[in-house]
C-alpha positions in Angstrom: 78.2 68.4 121.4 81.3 68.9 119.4 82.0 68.5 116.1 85.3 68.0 114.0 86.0 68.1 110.1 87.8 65.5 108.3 90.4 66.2 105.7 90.9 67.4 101.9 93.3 66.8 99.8 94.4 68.4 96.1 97.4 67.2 94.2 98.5 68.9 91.0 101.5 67.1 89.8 102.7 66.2 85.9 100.4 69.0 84.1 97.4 66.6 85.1 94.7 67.3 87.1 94.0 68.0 90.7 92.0 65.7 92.6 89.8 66.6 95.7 90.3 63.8 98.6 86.6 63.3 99.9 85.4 64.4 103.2 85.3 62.4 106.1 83.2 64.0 108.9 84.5 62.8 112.0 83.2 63.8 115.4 82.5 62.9 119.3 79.2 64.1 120.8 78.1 65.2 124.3 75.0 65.7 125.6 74.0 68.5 128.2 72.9 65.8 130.8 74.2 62.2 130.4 77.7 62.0 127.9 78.0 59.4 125.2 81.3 59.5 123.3 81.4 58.1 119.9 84.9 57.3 118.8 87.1 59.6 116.0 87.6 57.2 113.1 90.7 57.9 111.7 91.5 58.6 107.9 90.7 55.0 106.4 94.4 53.3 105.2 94.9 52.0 101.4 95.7 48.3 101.0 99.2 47.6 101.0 101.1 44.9 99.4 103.3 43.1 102.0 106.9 44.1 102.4 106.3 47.6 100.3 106.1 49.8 102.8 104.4 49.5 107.1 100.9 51.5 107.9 102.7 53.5 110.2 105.2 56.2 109.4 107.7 56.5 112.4 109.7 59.9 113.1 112.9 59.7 114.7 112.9 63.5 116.1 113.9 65.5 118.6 111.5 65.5 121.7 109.7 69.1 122.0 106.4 69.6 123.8 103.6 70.6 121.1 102.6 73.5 123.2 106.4 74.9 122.4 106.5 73.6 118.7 107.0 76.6 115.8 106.5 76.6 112.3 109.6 75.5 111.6 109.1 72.2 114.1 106.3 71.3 112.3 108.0 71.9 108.8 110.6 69.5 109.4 108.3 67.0 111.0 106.4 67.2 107.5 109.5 66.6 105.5 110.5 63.7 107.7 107.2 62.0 106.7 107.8 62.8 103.5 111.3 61.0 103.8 110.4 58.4 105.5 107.8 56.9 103.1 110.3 57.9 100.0 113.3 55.5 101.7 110.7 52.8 102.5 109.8 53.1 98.4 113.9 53.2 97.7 113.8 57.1 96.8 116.3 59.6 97.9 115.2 61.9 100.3 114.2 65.5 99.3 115.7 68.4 101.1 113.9 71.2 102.4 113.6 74.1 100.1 114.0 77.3 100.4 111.3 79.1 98.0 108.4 80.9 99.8 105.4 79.9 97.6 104.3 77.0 99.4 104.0 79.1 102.5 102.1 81.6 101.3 100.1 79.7 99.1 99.2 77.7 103.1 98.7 80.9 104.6 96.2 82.7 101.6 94.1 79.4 102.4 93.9 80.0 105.9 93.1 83.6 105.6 90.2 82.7 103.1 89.0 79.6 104.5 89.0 77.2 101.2 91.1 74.4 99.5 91.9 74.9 96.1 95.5 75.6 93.9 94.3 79.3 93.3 95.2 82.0 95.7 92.3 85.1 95.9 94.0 86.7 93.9 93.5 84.3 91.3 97.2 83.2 90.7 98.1 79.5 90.5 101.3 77.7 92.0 103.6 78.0 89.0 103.0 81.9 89.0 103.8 82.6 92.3 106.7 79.9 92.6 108.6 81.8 89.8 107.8 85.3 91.1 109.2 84.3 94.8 112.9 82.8 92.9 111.6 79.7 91.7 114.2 78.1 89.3 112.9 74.9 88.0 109.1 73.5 88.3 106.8 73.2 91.1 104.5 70.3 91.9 102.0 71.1 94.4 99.8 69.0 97.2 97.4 70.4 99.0 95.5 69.5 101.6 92.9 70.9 104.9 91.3 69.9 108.1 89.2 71.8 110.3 86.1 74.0 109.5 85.6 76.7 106.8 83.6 80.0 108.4 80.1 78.6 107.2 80.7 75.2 108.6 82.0 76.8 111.7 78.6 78.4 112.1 76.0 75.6 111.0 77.9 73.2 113.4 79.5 74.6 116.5 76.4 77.2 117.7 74.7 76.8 120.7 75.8 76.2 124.2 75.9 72.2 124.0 78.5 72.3 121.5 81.8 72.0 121.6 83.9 72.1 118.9 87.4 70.8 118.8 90.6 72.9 117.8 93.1 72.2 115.4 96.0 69.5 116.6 98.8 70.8 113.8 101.0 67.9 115.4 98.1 65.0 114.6 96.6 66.8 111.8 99.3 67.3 109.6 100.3 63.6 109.9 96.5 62.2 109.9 97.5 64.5 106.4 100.1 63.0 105.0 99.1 59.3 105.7 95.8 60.4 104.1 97.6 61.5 100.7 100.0 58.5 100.3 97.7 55.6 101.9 94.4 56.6 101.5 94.5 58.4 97.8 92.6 55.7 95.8 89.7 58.0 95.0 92.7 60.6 93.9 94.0 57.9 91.7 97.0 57.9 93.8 98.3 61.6 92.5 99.0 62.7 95.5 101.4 59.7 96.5 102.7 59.7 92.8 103.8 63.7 94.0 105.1 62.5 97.0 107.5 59.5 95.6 108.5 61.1 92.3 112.3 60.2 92.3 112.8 63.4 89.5 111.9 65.8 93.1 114.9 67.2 94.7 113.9 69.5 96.9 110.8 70.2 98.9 108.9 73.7 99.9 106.5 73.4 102.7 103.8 75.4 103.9 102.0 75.7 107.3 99.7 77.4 108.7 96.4 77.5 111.2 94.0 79.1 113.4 92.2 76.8 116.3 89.3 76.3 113.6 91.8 75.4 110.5 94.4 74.2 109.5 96.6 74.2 106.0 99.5 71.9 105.0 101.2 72.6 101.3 103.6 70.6 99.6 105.8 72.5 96.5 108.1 69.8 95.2 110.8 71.0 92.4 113.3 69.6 90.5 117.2 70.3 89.8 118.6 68.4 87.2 118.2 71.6 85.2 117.8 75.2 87.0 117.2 78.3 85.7 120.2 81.0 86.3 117.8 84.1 85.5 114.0 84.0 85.1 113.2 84.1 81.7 112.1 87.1 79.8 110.2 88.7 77.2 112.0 91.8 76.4 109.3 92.9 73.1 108.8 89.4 72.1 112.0 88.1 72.5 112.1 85.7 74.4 115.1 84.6 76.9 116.1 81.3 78.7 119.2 80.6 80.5 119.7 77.3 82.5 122.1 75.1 84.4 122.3 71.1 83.4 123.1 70.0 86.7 123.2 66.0 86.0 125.8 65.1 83.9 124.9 63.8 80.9 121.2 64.7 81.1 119.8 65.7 77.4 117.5 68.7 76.7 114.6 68.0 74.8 115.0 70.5 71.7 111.7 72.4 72.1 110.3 74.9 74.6 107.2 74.8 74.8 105.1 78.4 75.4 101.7 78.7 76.9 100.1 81.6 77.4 96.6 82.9 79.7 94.9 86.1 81.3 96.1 87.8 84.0 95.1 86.3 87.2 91.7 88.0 88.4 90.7 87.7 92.3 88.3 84.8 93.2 86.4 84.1 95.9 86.7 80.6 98.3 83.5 79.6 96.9 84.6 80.4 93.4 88.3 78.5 93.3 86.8 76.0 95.5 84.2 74.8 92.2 87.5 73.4 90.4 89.1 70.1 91.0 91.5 70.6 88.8 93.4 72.8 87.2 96.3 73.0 84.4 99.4 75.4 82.9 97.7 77.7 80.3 94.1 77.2 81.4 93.3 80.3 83.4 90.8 79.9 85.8 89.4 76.8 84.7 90.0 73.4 84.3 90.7 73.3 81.6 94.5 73.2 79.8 95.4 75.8 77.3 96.9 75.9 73.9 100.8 76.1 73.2 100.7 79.5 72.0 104.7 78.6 70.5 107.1 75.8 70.4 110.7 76.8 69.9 113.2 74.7 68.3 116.8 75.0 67.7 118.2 76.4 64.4 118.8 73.8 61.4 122.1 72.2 61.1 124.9 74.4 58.6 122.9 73.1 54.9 119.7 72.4 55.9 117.1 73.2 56.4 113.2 72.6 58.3 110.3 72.3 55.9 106.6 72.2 56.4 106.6 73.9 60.0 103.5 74.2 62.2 102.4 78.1 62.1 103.1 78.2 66.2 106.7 76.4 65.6 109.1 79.1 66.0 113.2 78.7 65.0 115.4 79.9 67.6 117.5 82.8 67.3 120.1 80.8 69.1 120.1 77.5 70.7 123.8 77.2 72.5 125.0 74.2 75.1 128.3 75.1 76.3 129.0 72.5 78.8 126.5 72.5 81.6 125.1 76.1 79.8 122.1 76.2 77.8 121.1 79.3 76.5 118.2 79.7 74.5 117.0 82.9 72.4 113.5 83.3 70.1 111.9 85.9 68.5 107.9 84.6 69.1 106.6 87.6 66.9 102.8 88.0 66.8 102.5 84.7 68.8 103.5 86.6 72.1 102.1 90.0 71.0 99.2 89.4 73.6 99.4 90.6 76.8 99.2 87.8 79.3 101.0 85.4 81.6 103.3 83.2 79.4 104.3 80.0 80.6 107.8 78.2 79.4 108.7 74.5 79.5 111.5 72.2 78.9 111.9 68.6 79.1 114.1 65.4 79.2 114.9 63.8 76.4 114.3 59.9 76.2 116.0 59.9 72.3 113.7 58.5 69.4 111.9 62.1 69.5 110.0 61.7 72.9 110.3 64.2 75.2 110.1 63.5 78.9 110.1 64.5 82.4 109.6 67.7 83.3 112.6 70.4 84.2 111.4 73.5 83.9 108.1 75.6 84.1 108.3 79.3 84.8 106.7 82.3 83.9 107.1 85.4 82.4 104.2 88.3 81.8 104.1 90.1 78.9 102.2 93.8 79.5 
């Protein structure tokens, strides 16, 4: 009689919340005497408008057995997905990064058996993708099939069951059609993530065991990259950044957030949060900008009637594609904690808006 999960899906992408994809329990039974198979349903497809975009996602690949397919194999079959449902939306494709996060983000979900945007550890995407040479933002998917240990035991004991292994090759596309045609009850995040036209690149994580599977998806920017990870040398804080687009404006603030050192959790623990966001710690909810740094006045003026967390820069230079951006934050970085920095387009009329880059520095 054997049994086979469905999928989950979590999406954290724009600083808004994560959404858990709900389960679908699909299985085929067999009896010890007479079988009776019930069909798999498949991961139910979203309503499409005609012309946008077909139900079915077709790779032009390379032909390799699955028995002989690696990491890697599956990897690029991922990002071909990917691309092939951003060209069908009139998107450029994203390239495969090169950043480890996503990997080992896949791989700490495997070892612990949960879904969530925490590792054990108790460090969140953003953390790690700065740590492992991150140099703009990261937006992360995330998504599982298979069975976690205790649903491995309540469902595939005895000696009339049979329970199916992981197929990384069907899985990981059942997936990725689940997240961009099936993500109503998501709100569509995860598609949002997938088809953002600001994503440049692409990070993706793999891995499984015959009882589970994880896919991750880090997308990051690049119209603005960081040429050092910023610092806090005291509480003097230091950003350094390429403008990689010509004629792409800054937004003049940098916004700082600041939370806890991560703390290990447990699957059952990260696994109670559906979302999660910069600043909160581990909960859902979103911190408080500890500091916003602005630029220095013009020569013979001057700024009046400032916030108490707005801080004047120490220097705010753009030299060409250059930006280089010093702060003294004072008593609002005197806590020890993980500090997170920010930095945005700018749309003119004082509105700040996409995102370019989130990292993270620690103050001890």
């Amino acid at each position: 009689m054997p049994w086979r999960t469905g999928i989950l899906v979590l999406s954290f992408f724009a600083l808004v919340g994560v959404i858990q994809y709900p389960r679908v329990v699909e299985f085929v039974r067999y009896s010890v005497a007479t079988e009776r198979k019930i069909e798999v349903p498949l991961p139910g497809i979203a309503a499409q408008s005609p012309g946008q975009f077909s139900n079915e996602v077709h790779i032009n690949t390379r032909v390799v057995p699955e028995s002989q397919l690696t990491i890697g194999d599956l990897k690029l079959m991922a990002l071909e997905y990917i691309n092939t449902d951003r060209a069908l939306h009139g998107l450029a494709p994203v390239t495969m990064g090169n950043n480890p996060a996503a990997q080992q983000h896949a791989e700490d979900m495997v070892s612990g058996r949960y879904l969530g945007h925490w590792w054990l550890d108790g460090r969140k995407p953003y953390m790690v993708y700065t740590e492992t040479g991150g140099d703009s933002y990261v937006s992360e998917n995330a998504a599982r099939t298979g069975f976690t240990d205790a649903e491995y035991a309540d469902l595939c004991k005895g000696i009339s069951v049979r329970c199916e292994k992981v197929n990384p090759v069907d899985d990981i596309k059942r997936l990725h059609n689940a997240m961009v045609y099936d993500d109503a009850s998501s709100n569509w995040g995860h598609r949002d993530n997938i088809l953002n036209p600001g994503h440049r690149q692409v990070n993706i994580g793999i891995a499984y065991t015959d009882q589970f599977l994880a896919l991750v998806q880090h997308f990051e920017g690049g119209d603005l990259t960081s040429t050092r990870t910023p610092s806090l040398t005291g509480t003097t804080l230091r950003l350094r950044a390429d403008i990689n687009v010509p004629g792409l404006r800054v937004f003049p603030t940098v916004n700082v957030f600041r939370e806890p050192f991560p703390e290990p959790h447990t699957a059952t623990e990260i696994e109670q949060f559906t979302s999660y966001c910069v600043g909160g710690g581990f909960s859902e909810n979103c911190g408080t900008q500890v500091a916003r740094v602005i630029p220095p006045p013009p020569s013979g003026s001057r700024y009046v009637n400032l916030p108490g967390n707005v801080v004047i820069a120490r220097s705010w230079v753009i030299s060409g594609d250059d930006i280089q951006i010093v702060a003294d934050l004072g008593e609002l970085a005197a806590e020890p904690g993980v500090y997170t920095t920010a930095l945005y387009a700018d749309t003119g009329n004082s509105v700040s808006g996409s995102l370019l880059l989130q990292l993270t520095v620690t103050q001890e």
